[in-house]
C-alpha positions as CSV (number, residue, x, y, z in Angstrom):
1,X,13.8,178.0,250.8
2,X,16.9,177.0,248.8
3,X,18.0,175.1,252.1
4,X,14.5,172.7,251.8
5,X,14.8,172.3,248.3
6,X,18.6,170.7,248.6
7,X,17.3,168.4,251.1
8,X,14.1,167.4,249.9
9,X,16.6,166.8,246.4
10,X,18.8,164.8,248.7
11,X,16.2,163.2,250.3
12,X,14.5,162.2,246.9
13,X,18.5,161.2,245.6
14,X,19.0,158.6,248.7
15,X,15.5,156.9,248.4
16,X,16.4,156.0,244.8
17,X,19.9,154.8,245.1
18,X,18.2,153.0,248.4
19,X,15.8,150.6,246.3
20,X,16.9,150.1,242.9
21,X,15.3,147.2,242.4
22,X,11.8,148.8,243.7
23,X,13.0,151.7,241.0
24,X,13.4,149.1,238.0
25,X,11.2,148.1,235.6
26,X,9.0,145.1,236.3
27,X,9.5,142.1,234.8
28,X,7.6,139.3,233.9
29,X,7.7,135.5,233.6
30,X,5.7,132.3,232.8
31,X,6.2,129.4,234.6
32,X,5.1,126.3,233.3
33,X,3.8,123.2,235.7
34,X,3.2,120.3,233.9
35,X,1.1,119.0,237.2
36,X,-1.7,120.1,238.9
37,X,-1.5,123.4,240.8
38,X,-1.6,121.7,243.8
39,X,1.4,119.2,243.3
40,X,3.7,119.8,246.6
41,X,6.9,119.6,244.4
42,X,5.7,122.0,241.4
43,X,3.2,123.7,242.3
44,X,2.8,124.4,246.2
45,X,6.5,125.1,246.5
46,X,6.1,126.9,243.2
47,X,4.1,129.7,244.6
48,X,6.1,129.7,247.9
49,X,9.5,129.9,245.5
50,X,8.1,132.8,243.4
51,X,6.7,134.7,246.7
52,X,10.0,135.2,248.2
53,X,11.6,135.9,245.1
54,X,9.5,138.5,244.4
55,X,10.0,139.9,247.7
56,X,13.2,139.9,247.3
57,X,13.9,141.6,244.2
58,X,11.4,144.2,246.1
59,X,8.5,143.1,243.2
60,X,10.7,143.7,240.0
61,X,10.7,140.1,238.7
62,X,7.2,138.7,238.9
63,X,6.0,135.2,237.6
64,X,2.9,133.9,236.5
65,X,2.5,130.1,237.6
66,X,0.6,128.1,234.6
67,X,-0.2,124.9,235.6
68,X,-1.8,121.3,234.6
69,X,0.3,121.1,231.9
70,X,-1.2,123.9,230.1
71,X,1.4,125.3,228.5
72,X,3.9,122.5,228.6
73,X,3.9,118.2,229.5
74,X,6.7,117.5,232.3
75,X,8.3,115.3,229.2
76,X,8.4,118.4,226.7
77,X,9.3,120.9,229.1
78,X,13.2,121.0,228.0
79,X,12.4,122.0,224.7
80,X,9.6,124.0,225.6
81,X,12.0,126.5,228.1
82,X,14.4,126.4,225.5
83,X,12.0,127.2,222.6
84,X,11.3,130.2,225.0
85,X,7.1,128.9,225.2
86,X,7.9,129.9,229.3
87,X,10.5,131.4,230.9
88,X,11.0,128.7,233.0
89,X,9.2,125.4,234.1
90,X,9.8,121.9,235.8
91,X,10.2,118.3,235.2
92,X,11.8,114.7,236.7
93,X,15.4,115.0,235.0
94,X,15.2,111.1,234.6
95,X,12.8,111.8,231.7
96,X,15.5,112.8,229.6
97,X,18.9,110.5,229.3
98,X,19.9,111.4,226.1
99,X,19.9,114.9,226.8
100,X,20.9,114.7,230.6
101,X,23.0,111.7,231.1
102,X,24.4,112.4,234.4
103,X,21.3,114.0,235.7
104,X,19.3,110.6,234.8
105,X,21.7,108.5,235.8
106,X,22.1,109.8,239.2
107,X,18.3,110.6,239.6
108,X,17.1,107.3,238.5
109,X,19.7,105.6,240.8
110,X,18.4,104.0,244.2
111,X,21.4,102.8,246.0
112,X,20.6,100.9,249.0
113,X,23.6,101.3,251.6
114,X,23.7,105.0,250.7
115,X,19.8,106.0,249.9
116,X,19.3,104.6,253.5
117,X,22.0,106.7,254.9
118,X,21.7,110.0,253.6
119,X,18.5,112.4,254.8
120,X,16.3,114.9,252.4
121,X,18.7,117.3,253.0
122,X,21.4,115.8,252.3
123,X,20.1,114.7,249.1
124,X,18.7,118.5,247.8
125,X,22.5,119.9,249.2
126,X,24.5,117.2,247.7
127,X,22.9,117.7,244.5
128,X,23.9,121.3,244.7
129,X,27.4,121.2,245.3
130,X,27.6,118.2,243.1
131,X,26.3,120.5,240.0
132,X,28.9,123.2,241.3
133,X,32.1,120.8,241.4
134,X,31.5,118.5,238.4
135,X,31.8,120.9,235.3
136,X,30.3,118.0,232.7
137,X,27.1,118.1,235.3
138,X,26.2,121.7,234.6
139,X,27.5,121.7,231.0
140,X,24.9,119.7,230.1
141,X,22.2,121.8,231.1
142,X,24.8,124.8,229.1
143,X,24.9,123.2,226.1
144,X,21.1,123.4,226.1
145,X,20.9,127.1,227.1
146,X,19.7,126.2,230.3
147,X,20.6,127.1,233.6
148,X,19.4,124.4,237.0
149,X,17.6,126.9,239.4
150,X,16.5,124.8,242.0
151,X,16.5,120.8,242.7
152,X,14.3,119.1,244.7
153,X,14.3,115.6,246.2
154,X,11.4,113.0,246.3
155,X,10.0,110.7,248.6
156,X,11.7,107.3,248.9
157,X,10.3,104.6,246.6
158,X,8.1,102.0,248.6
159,X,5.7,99.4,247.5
160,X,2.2,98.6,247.6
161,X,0.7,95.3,247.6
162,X,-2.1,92.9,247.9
163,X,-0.4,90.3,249.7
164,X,1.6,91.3,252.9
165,X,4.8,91.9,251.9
166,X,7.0,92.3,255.1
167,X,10.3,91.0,254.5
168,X,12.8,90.0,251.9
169,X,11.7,86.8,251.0
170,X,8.1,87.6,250.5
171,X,8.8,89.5,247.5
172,X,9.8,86.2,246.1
173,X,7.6,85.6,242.8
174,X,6.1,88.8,243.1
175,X,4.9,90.5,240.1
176,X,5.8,94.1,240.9
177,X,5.2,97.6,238.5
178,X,8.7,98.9,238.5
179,X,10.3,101.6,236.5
180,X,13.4,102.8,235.2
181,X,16.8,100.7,234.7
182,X,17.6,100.1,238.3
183,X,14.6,99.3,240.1
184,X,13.8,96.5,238.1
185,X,17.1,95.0,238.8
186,X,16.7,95.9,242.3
187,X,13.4,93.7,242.3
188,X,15.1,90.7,240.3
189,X,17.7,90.8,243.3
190,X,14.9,90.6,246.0
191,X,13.4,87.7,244.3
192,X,10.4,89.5,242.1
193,X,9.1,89.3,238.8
194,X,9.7,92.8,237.6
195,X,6.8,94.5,235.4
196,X,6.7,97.3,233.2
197,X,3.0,98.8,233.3
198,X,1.9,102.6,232.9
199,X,1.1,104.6,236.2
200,X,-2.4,105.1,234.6
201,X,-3.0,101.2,234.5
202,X,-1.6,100.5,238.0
203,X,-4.8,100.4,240.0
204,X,-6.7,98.2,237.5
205,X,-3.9,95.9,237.3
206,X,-3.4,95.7,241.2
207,X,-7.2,95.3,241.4
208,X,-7.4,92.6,238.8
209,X,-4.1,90.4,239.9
210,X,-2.3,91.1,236.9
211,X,0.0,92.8,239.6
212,X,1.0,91.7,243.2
213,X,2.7,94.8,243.8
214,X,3.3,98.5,242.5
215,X,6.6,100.7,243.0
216,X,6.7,104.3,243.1
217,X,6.7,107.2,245.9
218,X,3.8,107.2,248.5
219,X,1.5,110.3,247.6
220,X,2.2,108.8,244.5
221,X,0.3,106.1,245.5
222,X,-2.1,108.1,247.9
223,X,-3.2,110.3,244.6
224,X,-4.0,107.2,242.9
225,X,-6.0,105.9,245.4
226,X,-3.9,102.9,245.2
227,X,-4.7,101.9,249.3
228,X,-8.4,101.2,248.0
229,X,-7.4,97.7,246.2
230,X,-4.3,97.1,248.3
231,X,-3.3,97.3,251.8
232,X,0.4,96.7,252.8
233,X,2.7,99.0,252.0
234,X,6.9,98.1,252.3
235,X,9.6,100.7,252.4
236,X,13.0,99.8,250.9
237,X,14.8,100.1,254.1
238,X,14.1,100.4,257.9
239,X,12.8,103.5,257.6
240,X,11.2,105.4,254.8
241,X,13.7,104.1,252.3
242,X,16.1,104.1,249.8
243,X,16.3,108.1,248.2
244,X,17.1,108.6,244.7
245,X,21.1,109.3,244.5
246,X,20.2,113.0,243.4
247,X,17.1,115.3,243.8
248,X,15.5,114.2,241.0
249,X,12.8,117.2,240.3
250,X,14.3,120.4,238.7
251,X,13.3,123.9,237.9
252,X,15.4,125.2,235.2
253,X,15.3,128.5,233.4
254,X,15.6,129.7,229.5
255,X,19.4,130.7,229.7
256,X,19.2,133.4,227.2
257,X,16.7,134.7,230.0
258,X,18.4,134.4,232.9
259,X,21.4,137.0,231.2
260,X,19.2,139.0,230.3
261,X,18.5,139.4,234.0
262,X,20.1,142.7,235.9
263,X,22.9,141.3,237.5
264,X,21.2,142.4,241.0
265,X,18.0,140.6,240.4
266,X,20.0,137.5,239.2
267,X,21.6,137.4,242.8
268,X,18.4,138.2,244.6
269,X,17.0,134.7,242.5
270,X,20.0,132.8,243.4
271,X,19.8,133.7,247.0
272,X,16.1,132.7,247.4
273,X,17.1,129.4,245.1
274,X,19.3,128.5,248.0
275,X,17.1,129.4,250.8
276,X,14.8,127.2,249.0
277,X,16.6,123.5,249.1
278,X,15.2,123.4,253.1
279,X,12.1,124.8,252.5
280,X,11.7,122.0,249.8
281,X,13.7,118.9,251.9
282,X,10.9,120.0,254.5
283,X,8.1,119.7,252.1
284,X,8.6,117.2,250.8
285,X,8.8,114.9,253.9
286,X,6.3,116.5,255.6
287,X,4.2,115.2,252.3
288,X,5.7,112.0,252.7
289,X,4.3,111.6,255.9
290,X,1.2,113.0,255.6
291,X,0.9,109.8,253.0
292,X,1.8,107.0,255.7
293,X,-0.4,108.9,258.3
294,X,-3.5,108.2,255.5
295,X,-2.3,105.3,254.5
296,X,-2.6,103.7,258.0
297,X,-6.0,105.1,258.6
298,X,-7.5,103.8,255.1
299,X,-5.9,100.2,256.7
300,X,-2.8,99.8,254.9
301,X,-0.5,98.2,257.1
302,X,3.1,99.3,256.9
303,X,5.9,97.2,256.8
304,X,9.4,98.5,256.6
305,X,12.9,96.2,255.5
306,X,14.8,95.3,258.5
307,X,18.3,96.6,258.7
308,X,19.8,92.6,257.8
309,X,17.0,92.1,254.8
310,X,18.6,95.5,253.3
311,X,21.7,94.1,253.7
312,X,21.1,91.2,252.1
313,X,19.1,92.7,249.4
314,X,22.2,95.1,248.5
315,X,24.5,92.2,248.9
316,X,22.5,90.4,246.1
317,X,22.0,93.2,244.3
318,X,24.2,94.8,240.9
319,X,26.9,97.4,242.2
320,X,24.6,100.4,241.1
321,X,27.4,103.2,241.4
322,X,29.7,100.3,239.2
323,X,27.0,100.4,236.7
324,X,26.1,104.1,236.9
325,X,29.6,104.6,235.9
326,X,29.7,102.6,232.8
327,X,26.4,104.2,231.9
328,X,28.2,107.9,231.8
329,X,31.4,106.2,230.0
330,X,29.2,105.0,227.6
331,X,28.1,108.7,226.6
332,X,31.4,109.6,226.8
333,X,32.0,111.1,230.2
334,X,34.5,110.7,233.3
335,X,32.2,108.1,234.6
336,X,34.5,106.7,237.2
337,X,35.7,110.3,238.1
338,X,31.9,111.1,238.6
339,X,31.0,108.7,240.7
340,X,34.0,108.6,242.8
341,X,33.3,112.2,243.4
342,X,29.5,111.9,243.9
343,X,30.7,108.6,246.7
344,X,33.1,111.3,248.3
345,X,30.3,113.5,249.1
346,X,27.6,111.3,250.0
347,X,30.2,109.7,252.8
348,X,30.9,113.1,254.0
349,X,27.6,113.9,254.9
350,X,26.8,110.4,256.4
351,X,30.4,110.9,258.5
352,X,29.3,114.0,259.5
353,X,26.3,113.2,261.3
């Protein structure tokens, strides 16, 4: 009798120093999507991310996904995580330059001779090792109480048009819907007449003539419903274009939360973050291709830059890194040191295909 008692108490012992996270208390989190519930960037890959990491913290951390912008707008998200309205959310970093210089530089910049080169993967691992070996990158999330959980590229910017647009010297004249500080220059390099016009006026303006073009990602487009008033599509390169120099979309968490974390579940998270850059480089260009696939059957024809018009086109163009530099210098960072670093990377993974 004393012999089955000791072993069922031994028994009993093992099975909870075997699952300590199964034997913690559970514990909760709001995330907050400022798109729909169905976006593939925040909100599929949102409940993908949160299944695995509760799986892996063996159900402990649990988090409720809030979408639609219910809780919080992609633009007010930072202050919104770090006013503690949800645990964590996500936005486009390039929303915020005063706050995230580097981030918005770097995710706001299309380099042509690079964005060709590199792949999604590339892009979502760069940005990673990037935020680990340039202290002023992830000191300006710190400073905020905020701690980058998981980056995630974006389809290459393309553009739509009425006209066909097929090589470099069509897009001479045209009146194209850019955005940002680069693109526009980009497009004043190629020739164009760069406009600045609200995503939500886009369509009436292509279908009017006020615009001959529009530039943003393609199921960017293919939500709009763009292809119904124009149908050629170009890519900024020969083949789905020029990526942003950084994943531009992050999920970021409350820092004061994140500590407050066991240490045990905080690795569990950071493991699943990691297994995640993949899952999300996959994603998203699955997504990208699902648009071009639609595209060509609603009749858009797609045109893509040949190898010399890209060239040419970054020949003509500003010296974006050059520029990206002065940008960080101007709010008082090692710009050159940044960018030299960032250039050092990028060719590393290009050499090393």
């Amino acid at each position: 009798m004393i012999k089955a008692f000791i072993k069922a108490a031994m028994a009993a012992a093992l099975l909870t120093c075997g699952s300590g996270l199964a034997m913690a208390e559970q514990i909760n989190w709001v995330y907050s999507n400022g798109y729909a519930k169905d976006h593939f960037q925040t909100g599929l890959l949102a409940d993908e991310f949160f299944k695995r990491i509760e799986e892996e913290t063996q159900g402990q951390l649990k988090i409720r996904h809030v979408a639609g912008g219910a809780l919080l707008k992609p633009e007010n998200t930072i202050e919104g995580i770090r006013g503690k309205v949800a645990n964590l959310g996500s936005t486009v970093v390039s929303f915020f330059p005063g706050q995230l210089p580097i981030s918005a530089t770097l995710a706001s910049l299309v380099d042509l001779r690079y964005g060709n080169k590199l792949e999604l993967e590339d892009i979502a691992d760069l940005t990673a090792k990037l935020l680990e070996e340039v202290p002023e990158f992830s000191a300006e999330y710190e400073k905020l109480g905020l701690k980058p959980l998981l980056f995630v590229p974006s389809p290459a910017y393309a553009v739509i048009s009425n006209d066909p647009i097929a090589k470099l010297e069509d897009l001479g004249s045209k009146k194209i819907r850019t955005l940002g500080n680069v693109l526009p220059k980009l497009m004043e390099a190629a020739g164009a007449v760069p406009l600045s016009v609200a995503f939500g006026e886009i369509y009436t303006s292509l279908q009017t003539g006020v615009l001959d073009g529009a530039m943003t990602d393609p199921p960017a487009m293919l939500n709009a419903k763009f292809q119904e008033v124009s149908k050629n599509l170009l890519t900024t390169g020969p083949g789905a274009g020029a990526f942003t120099a950084i994943a531009p979309v992050l999920y970021l968490v409350n820092l004061d939360d994140w500590n407050a974390l066991p240490a045990d579940v905080r690795d569990a998270v950071t493991k699943v973050a990691r297994e995640m850059g993949p899952v999300a480089s996959k994603q998203v260009r699955e997504y990208s291709d699902k648009a071009f696939g639609e595209f060509e059957a609603a009749g858009v024809t797609i045109h893509h830059l040949s190898q010399d018009d890209t060239d040419a086109l970054a020949a003509k163009a500003p010296d974006f890194m050059a520029l990206a530099a002065e940008v960080l210098k101007e709010n008082k960072l090692p710009g050159d040191e940044i960018m030299t670093k960032y250039q050092a990377l990028a060719d590393s993974y290009i050499n090393g295909k």
